[in-house]
N, C-alpha and C positions, 0 to 999 in steps of 0.2 A: 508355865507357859514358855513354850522355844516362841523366839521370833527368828527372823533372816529379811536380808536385804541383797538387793541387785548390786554389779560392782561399784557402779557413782555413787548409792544411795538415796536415792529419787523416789524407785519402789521399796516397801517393804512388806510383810507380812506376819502372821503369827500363828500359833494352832496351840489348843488346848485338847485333851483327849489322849487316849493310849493310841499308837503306831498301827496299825491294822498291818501289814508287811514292810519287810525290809525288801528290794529288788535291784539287780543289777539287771541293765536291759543293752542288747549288743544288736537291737534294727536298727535299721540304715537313718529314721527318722531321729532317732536317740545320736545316732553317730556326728548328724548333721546339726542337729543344735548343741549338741556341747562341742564340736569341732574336737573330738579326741575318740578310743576306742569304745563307749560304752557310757552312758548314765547312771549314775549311782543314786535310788530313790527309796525315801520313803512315802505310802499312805498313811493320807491320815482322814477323820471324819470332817465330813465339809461344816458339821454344824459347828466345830468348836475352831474353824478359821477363819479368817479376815487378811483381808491388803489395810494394813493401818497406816500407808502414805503411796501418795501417785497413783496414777492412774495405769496400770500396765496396759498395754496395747497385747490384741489377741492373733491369734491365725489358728485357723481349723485346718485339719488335713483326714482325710477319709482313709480309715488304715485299712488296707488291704487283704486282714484277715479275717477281719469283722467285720465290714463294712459300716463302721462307727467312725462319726468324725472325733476326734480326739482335738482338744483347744489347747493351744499354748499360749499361757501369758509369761508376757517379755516386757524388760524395760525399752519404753522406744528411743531415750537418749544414749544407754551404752549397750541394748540387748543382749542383758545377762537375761536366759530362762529362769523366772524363777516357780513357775508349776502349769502341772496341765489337768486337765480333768474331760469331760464328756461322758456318755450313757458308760459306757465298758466299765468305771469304774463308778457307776450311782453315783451318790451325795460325795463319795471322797474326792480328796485331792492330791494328786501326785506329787509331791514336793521334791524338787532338785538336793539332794542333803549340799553341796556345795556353795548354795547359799545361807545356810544359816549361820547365826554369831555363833554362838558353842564353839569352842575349840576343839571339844571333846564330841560332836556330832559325826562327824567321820568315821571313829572311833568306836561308836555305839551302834553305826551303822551295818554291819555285816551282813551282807541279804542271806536271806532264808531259801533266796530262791533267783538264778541266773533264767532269763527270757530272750530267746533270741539263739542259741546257741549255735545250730549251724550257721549264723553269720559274724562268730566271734572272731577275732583277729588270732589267725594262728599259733603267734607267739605271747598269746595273753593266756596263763593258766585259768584253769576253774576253781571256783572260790570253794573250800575242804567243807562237805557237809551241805553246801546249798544244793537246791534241785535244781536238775537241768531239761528246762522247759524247751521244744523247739519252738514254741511261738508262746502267745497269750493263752490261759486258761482258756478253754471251751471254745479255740480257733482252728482251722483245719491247716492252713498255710505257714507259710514263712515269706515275710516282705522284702 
């Protein structure tokens, strides 16, 4: 069982199950809630996760190549993101890896797969081996 918590500790969470993806994501919505170039996330299945303290607080944003709203919950005391979910990804959960306790979760993280790509920061290389998606699976645009 990984768990993770928000920066104060307020919120927390946890997930049982195998990783469904590894994903590094470079849209502009990613960019804005981690305030740096990119989100580094794993999926995982919603049935073996839980918020096991706090109540996160949500915001929906309708992404513009799906037209799916995407949820993100956030702590509302220090607003660390700690996952998002909506239809585009069914029952999983997008899990921020930067939240979790593991030292070694970082580390284990390697996406499989870069999303977003013509909106990567030009001086940020491509991860050796991951795919490089211009948007979401099964979307026509880039946001």
């Amino acid at each position: 069982m990984a768990k993770g918590s928000c920066f104060c500790g307020a919120c927390a969470i946890e997930y049982t199950g195998e990783i469904q993806a590894k994903a590094l994501c470079h849209c502009n919505d990613c960019k804005k809630i981690t305030g740096s170039t990119y989100s580094t996330n794993i999926i995982v299945p919603g049935q073996g996760f839980s918020v096991t303290s706090g109540t996160p607080k949500t915001i929906g944003k309708k992404g513009a190549d799906t037209g799916n709203t995407v949820t993100s919950h956030f702590c509302g005391d220090c607003g660390t993101t700690l996952f998002r979910d909506g239809p585009t990804f069914g029952e999983n959960k997008v899990i921020k890896v930067g939240i979790l306790d593991d030292s070694n979760a970082l580390a284990d993280a390697k996406p499989g797969v870069e999303l977003y790509v013509p909106l990567r920061a030009p001086w940020v290389e491509s991860i050796e081996g991951a795919g490089q998606l211009k948007n979401m699976p099964g979307s026509d645009s880039v946001n």
